[in-house]
C-alpha positions as CSV (number, residue, x, y, z in Angstrom):
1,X,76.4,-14.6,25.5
2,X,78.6,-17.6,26.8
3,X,81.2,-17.7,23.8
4,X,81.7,-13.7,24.7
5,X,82.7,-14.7,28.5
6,X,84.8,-17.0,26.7
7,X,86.2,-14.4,24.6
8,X,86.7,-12.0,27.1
9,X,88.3,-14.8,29.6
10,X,90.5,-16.5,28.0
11,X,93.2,-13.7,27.3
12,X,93.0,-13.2,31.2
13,X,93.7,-16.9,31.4
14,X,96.7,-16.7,29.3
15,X,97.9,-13.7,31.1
16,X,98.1,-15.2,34.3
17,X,100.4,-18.0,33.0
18,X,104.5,-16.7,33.3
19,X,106.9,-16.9,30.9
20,X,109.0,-19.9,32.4
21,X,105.8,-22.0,32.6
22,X,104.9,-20.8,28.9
23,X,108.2,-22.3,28.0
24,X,108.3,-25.3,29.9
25,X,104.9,-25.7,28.4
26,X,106.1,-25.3,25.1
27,X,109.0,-27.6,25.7
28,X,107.3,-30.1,27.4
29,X,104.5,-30.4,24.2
30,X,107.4,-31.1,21.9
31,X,109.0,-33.7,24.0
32,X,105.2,-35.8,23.8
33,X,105.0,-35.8,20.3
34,X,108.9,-36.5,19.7
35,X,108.9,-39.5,22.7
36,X,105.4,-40.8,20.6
37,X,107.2,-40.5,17.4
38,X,110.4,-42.1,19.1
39,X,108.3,-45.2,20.2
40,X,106.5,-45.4,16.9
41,X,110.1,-46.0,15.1
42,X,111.3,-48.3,17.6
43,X,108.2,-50.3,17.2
44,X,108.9,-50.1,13.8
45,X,112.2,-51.5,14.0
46,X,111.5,-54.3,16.3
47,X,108.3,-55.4,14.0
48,X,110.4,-55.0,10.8
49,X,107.4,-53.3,9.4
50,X,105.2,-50.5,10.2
51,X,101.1,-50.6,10.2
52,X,99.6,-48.0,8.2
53,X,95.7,-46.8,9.2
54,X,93.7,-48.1,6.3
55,X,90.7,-45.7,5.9
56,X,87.7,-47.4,4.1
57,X,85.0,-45.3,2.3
58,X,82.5,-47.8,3.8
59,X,82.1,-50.7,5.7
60,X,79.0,-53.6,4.8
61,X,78.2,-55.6,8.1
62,X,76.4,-55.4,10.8
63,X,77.5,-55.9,15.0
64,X,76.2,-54.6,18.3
65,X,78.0,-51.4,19.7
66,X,77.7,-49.9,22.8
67,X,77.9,-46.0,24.1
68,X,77.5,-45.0,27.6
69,X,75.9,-48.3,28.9
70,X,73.6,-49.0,25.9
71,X,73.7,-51.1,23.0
72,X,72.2,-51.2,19.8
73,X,72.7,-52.4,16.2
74,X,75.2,-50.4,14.1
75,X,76.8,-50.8,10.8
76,X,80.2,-50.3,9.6
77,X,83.3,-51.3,12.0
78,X,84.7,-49.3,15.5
79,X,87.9,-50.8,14.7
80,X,90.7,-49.2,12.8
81,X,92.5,-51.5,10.4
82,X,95.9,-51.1,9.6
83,X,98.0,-52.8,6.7
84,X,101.5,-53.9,6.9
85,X,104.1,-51.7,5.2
86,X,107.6,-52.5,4.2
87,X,110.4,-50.6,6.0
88,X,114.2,-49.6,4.9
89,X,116.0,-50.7,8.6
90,X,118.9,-48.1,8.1
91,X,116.6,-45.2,7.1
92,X,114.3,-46.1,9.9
93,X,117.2,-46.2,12.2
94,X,118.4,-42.3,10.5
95,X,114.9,-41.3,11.7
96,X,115.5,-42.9,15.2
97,X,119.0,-40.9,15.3
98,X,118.0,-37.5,14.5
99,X,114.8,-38.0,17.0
100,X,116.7,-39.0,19.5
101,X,119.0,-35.9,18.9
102,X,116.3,-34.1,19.0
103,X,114.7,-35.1,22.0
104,X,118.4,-34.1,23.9
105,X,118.1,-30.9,22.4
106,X,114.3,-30.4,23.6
107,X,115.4,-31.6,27.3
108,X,118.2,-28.9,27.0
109,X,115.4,-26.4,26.0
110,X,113.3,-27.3,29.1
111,X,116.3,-26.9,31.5
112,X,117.3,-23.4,29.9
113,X,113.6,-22.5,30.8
114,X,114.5,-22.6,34.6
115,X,117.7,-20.7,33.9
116,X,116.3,-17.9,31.7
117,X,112.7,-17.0,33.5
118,X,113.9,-18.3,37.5
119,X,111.3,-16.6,38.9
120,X,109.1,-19.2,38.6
């Protein structure tokens, strides 16, 4: 019976939202992911490598971990591990270019929002 309320709700919740703040929205989700990717290259370029997330099938050991206060004993490792990879500096640089061109053209986006829906 709750996921139905849920059902019925959640078009009246998305209703209630305009069209300028749907766009802003919109805009303003792209602009997170391009200024993480941005910062990601950057790092990149300082490091002269990048780190890769290594995803092991298992982990032997033991440690103590804690959730919410408690600890206990718990096997494998909380810690992602990552791995050094090789970069090309000009194609890593290409990729900062076009996301920086990018992230102009996003800002532009978010600014024609205001202009095309001023109603707020």
């Amino acid at each position: 019976m709750r996921y139905m309320f849920l059902l019925v709700a959640l078009p009246l919740v998305l209703a209630a939202c305009t069209e300028r703040q749907t766009c802003e929205s919109r805009a303003r989700n792209h602009l997170h992911d391009i200024n993480l990717q941005i910062d990601m290259t950057e790092d990149n370029l300082s490091r002269g490598y990048a780190l890769v997330k290594q995803d092991f099938g298992f982990t032997i050991g033991t440690g103590f971990c804690s959730h919410r206060g408690d600890f206990r004993l718990c096997t494998g490792s909380n810690f992602p591990n990552y791995r050094r990879v090789r970069i090309d500096p000009a194609a890593e640089q290409a990729k900062l270019d076009a996301l920086l061109k990018r992230k102009a053209a996003l800002q532009r986006e978010f600014a024609q929002c205001a202009v095309t829906y001023p109603e707020g």
